[in-house]
N, C-alpha and C positions, 0 to 999 in steps of 0.2 A: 219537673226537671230541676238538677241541682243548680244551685246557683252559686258561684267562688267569687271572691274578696280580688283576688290576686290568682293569676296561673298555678301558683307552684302549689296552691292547694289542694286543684284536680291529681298534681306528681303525687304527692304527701297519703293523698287519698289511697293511692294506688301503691303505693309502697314504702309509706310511714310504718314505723313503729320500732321495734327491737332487731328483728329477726329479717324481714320480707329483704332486704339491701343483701344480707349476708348468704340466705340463698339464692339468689339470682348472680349476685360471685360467685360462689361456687356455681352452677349450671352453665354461667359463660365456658367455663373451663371443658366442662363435660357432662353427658346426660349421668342423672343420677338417681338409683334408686332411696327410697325412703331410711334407709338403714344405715346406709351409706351418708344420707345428710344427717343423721343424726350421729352418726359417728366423729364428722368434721362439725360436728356445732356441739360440744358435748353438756353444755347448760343449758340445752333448751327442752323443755318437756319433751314426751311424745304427742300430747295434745296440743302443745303450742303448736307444733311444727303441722302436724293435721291441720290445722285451723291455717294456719300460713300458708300451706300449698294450698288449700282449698280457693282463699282469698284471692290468691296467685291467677289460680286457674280460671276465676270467674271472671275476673278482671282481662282476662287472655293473654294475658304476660308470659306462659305457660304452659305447656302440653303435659297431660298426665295420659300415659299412652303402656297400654294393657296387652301385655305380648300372651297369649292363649297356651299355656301350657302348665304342667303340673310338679310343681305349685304354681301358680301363675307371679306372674314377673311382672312387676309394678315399675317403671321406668318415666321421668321427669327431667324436661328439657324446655328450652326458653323457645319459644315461639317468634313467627318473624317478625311482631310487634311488641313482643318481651328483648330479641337484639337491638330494638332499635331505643335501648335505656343503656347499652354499653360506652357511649363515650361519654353520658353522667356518671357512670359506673367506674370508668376507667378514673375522670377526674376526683371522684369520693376518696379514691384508690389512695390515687398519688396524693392528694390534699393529707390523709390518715398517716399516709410514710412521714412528712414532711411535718404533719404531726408528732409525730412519735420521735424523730429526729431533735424536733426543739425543745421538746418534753423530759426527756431520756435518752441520756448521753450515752447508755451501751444497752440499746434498743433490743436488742437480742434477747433482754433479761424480761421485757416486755411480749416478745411475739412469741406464739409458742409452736407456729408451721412458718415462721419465715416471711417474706415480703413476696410472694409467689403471685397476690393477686392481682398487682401490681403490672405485673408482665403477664397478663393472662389475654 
């Protein structure tokens, strides 16, 4: 059995690193296929992103959910236990605006889809 220091290690565990925060924003928003998150994350490998949803999905944070048809349709959405990271998600959100705000006085020249996650 694992054993954590402090709570926020088991969080950290589960959706540390680069990428895992940025897709689970995006998914808040809407189910998404593979091609489609890589389209809205466009520095991130294709094998990152594999290896991320995969992590995603073991963890249950996740649904990777296989719609039977030709070509078959690969489709990714947050689970009822991946929604319940939304109001950390939301505050990452806001904290990042408020970042960029104190940072970068015409923000704009920094975002490059807008502050959309924010209100998601």
């Amino acid at each position: 059995m694992k054993k954590y220091n402090i709570p926020v290690e088991a969080s950290l565990e589960v959706i540390g690193g680069k990428w895992k925060v940025v897709i689970l924003c995006h998914l808040i928003k809407q189910e998404l296929r593979t091609g489609e998150l890589k389209r809205l994350m466009p520095k991130i490998t294709q094998k990152m992103l594999t290896q991320q949803l995969r992590e995603l999905e073991e963890d249950g944070v996740i649904d990777r959910i296989v719609h039977q048809q030709v070509p078959p349709k690969v489709v990714y959405k947050l689970t009822d236990y991946g929604w319940s990271l939304k109001p950390a998600l939301d505050m990452l959100c806001a904290w990042g605006e408020q970042h960029i705000e104190k940072t970068h006085p015409n923000k704009e020249e920094v975002l490059v889809h807008g502050s959309e996650l924010q209100q998601a």
